[in-house]
KEPA-301535 format. One record per residue (C-alpha): residue in one letter; x, y, z. Coordinates in pm, whole numbers, plus 32768, in hexadecimal, padded with zeros to 4 digits. Example, Ala and Ser with C-alpha at 12.3 -4.5 7.8 and 13.67 -1.06 7.14 Angstrom:
2
<code->A	px->84CE	py->7E3E	pz->830C>
<code->S	px->8557	py->7F96	pz->82CA>
END
This chain:
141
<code->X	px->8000	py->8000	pz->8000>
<code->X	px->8078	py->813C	pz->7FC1>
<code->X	px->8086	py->8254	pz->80E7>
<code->X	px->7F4F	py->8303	pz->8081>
<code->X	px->7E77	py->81AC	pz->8058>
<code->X	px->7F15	py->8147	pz->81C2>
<code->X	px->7E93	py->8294	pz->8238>
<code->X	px->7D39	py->8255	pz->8183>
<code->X	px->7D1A	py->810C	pz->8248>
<code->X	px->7D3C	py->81C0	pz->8397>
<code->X	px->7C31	py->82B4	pz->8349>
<code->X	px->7B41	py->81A0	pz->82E7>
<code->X	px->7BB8	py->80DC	pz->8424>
<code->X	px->7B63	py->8270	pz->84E2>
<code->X	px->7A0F	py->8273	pz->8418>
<code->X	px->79B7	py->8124	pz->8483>
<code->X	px->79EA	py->8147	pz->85F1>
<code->X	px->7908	py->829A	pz->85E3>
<code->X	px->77D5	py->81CC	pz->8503>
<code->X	px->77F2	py->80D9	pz->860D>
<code->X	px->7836	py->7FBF	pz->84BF>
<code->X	px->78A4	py->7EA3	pz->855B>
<code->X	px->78D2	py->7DF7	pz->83EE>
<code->X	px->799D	py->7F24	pz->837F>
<code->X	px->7A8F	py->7F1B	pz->84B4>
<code->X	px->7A90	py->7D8C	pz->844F>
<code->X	px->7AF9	py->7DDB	pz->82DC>
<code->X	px->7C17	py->7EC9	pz->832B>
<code->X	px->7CD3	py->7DDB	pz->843E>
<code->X	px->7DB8	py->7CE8	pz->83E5>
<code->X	px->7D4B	py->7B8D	pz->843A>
<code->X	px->7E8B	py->7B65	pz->8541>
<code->X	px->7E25	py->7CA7	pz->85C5>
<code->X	px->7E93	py->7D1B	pz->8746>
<code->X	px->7E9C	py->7E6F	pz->8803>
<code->X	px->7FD9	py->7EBA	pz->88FF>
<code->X	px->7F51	py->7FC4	pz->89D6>
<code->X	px->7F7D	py->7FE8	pz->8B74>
<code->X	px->7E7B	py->80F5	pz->8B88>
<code->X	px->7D75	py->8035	pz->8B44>
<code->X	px->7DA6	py->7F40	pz->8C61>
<code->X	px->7E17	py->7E12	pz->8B85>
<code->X	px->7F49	py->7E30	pz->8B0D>
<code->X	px->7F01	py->7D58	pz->89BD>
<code->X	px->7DC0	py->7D37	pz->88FC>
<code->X	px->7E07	py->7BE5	pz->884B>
<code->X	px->7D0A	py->7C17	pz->8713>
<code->X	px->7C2C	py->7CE0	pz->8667>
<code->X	px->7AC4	py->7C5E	pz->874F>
<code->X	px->7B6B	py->7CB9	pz->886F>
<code->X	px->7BB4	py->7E4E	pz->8800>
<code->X	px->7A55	py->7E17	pz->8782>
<code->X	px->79D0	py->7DD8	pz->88DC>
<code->X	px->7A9D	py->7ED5	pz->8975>
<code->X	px->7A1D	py->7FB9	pz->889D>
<code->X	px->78CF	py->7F60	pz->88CA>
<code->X	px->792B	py->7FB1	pz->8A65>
<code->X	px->79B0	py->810F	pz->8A04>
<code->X	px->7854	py->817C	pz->893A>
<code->X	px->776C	py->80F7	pz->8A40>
<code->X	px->7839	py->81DB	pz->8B33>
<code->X	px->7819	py->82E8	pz->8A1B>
<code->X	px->76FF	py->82C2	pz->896C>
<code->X	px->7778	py->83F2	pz->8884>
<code->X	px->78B6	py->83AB	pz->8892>
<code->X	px->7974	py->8414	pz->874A>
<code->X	px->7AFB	py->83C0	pz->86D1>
<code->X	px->7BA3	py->84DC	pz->85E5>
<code->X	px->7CF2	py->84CE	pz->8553>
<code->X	px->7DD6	py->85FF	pz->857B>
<code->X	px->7F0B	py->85AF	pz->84F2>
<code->X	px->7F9C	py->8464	pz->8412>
<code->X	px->80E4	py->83F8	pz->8397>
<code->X	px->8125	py->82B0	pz->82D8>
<code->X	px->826F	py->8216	pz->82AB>
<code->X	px->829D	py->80AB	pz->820B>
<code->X	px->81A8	py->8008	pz->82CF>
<code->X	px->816A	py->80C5	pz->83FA>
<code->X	px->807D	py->81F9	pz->8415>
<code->X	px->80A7	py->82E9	pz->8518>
<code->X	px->7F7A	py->83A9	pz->857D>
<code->X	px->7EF4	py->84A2	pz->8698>
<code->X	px->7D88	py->8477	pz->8704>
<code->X	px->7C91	py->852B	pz->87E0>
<code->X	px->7B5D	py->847E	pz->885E>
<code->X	px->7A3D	py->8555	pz->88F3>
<code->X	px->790C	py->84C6	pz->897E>
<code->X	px->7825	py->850B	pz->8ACB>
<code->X	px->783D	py->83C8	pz->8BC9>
<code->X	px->76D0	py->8366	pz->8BF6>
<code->X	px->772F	py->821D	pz->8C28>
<code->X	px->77FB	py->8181	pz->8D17>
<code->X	px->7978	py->8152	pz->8CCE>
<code->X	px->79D7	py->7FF8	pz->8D65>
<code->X	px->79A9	py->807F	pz->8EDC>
<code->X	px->7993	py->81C1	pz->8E94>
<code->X	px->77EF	py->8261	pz->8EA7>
<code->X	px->777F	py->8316	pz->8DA4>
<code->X	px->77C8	py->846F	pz->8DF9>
<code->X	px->772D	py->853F	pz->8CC8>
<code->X	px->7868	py->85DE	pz->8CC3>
<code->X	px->7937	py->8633	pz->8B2B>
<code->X	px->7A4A	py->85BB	pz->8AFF>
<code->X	px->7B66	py->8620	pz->89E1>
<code->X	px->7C83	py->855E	pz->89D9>
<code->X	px->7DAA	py->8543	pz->88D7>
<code->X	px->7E66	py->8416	pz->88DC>
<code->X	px->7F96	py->8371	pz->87E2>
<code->X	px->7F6E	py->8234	pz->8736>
<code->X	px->807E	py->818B	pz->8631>
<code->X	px->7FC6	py->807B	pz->8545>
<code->X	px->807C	py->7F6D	pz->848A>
<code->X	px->7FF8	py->7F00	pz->8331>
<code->X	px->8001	py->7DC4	pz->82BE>
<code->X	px->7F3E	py->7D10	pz->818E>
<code->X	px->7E72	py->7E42	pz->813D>
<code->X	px->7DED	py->7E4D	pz->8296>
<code->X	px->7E68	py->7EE1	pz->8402>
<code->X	px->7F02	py->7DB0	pz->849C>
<code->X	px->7F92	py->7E6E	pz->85DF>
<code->X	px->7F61	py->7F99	pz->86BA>
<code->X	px->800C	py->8037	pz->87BF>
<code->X	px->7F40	py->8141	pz->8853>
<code->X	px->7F67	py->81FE	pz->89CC>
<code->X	px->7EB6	py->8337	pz->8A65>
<code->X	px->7EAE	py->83E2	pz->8BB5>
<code->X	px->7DAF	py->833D	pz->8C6F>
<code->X	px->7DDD	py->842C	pz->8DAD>
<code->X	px->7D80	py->8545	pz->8D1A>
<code->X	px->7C6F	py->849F	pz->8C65>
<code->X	px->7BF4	py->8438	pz->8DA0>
<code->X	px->7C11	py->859B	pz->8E2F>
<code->X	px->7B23	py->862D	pz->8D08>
<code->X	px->7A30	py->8526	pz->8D94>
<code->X	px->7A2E	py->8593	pz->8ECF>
<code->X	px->7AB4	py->8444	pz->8F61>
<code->X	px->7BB3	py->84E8	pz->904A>
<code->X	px->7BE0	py->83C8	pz->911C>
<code->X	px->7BE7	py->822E	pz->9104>
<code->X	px->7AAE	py->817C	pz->912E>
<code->X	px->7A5A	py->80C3	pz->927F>
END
């Protein structure tokens, strides 16, 4: 793929998550997909149902939750790119209540291409102050 078509297959992967199409997400992962990411409480997402279903978690907690690229760079087969996600939490967030609360958060995620298709992500944000926007200053009992 060339850099633009690499960055054409993260926008559809962006456009999926926001039309909630499951198929969509389906058709852009790589078959051998898996997620590396500490911030979202497991470190590795071994395939492409499981980011489905932790997806599915994130838009229940924000029901108009919406992803938006800011920035993209491609290189051989990795694409760099900058996200925000904005959403209000009327759901609850593992233990976290729904608060009602907006939330804007950027956070950096590096994609590896394989066979047409994303086949790896690395992606990390800053959960504290995500968590502070929420207005979940302290742990849960």
């Amino acid at each position: 793929m060339t850099a633009e078509e690499q960055k054409d297959l993260l926008r559809r992967f962006v456009d999926a998550m926001n039309q909630r199409d499951w198929r969509g997400i389906r058709n852009v992962l790589h078959p051998d997909f898996k997620r590396h990411s500490k911030a979202a409480g497991e470190a590795v997402i071994e395939e492409g149902e499981d980011l489905i279903h932790f997806l599915r978690g994130q838009f229940q907690a924000f029901s108009d939750g919406q992803e938006e690229i800011l920035d993209m760079i491609s290189e051989g087969d990795r694409v760099a790119v900058r996200h925000r996600f904005i959403g209000t939490q009327d759901g609850d967030l593992g233990p976290f209540p729904a608060t009602g609360r907006w939330l804007e958060s950027e956070y950096i995620a590096f994609y590896r291409i394989a066979e047409n298709r994303i086949a790896e992500s690395w992606a990390e944000w800053d959960n504290l102050s995500a968590l502070e926007q929420l207005g979940h200053d302290q742990q849960p009992s």
